[in-house]
N, C-alpha and C positions, 0 to 999 in steps of 0.2 A: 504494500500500500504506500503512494505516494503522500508524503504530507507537504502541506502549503503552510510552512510558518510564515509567521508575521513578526518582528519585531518591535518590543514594546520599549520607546525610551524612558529613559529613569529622569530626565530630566535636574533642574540646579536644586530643585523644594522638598525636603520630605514631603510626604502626599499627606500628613497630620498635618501641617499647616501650609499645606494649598490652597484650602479653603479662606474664606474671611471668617475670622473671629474675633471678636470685641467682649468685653464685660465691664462691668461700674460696679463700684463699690458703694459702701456706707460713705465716705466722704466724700464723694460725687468722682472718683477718678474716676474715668474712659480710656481704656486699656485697648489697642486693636494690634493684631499682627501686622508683619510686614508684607504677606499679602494683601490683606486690607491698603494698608498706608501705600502701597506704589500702584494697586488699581486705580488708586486716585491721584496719581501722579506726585506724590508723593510731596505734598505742597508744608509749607513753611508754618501755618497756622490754619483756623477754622475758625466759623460762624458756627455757634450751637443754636438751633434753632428747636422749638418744643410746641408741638401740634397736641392740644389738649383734648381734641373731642377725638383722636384717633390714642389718645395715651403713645406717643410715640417722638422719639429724640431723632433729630437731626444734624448731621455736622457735616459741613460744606466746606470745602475748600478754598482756602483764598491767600493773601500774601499777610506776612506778619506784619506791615505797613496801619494794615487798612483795620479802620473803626470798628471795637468790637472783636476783633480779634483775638483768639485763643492757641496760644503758641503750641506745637506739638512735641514735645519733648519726650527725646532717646527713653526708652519703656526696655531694661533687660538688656543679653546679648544677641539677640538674633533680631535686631534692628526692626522690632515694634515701637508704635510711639502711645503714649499716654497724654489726655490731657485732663485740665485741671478744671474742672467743671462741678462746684461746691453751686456756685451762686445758682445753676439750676436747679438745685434740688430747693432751694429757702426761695426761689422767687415762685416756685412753678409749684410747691408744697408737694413734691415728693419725699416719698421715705423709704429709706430702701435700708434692711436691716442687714441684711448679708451678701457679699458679693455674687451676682447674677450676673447668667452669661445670654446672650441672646442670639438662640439656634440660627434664628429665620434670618440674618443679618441681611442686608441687601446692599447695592452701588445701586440707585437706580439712574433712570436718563438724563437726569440731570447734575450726574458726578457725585450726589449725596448718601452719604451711608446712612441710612437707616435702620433705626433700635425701638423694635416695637417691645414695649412694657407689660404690656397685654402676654406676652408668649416668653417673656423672660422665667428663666428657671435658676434656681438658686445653682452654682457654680458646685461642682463633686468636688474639683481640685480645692475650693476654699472651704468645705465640708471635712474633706480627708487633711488638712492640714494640721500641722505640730500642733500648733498653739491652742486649737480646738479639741486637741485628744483626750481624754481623763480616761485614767485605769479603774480596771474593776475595782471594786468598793467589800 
């Protein structure tokens, strides 16, 4: 029997973070990969924007220059960035108890990563973490 392989590349990205992933914590940081961050060309700062009848966070990209501006600052070693997004949780009266990661993330057509709030699930990795351990009793 004749086989017809196909070769499959491995490409530059572990295929774990090929994907876009983002999460926020209790003190309002927005944490995304470096998938995420170069889909969006991988810009200098953002606009948070917050759609309240959809419960749902926006961050747009734009230059660290401009009004309103939220700088995106190195997140880790594998070139994620994080930004500092407090004043949307006290202006927009969210609460967020434990860091939440948000499956559904999106880039939609107009460059904007979108965090719907609605489908956010409390993060495993910040569940399974040291600091949260307690031993049996």
């Amino acid at each position: 029997m004749k086989r017809d392989w196909k070769e499959i590349g491995r490409g530059d990205m572990r295929a774990q973070w090929a994907g876009i992933y983002a999460t926020m914590n209790s003190k309002g940081t927005i944490v995304m990969n470096k998938a995420a961050y170069e889909r969006m060309d991988s810009p200098a700062a953002f606009l948070l924007l917050y759609d309240s009848a959809n419960n749902t966070i926006g961050l747009k990209p734009t230059g660290a220059s401009m009004r309103n501006a939220y700088p995106a600052n190195r997140s880790g070693r594998h070139g994620g960035r994080k930004v500092s997004a407090y004043r949307l949780l006290t202006e927009c009266g969210l609460h967020i108890e434990k860091t939440v990661e948000f499956p559904d993330a999106e880039i939609d057509l107009d460059g904007i990563l979108v965090l719907n709030l609605r489908t956010a699930k409390v993060s495993n990795r910040a569940l399974n973490h040291p600091k949260r351990w307690k031993p049996d009793q």
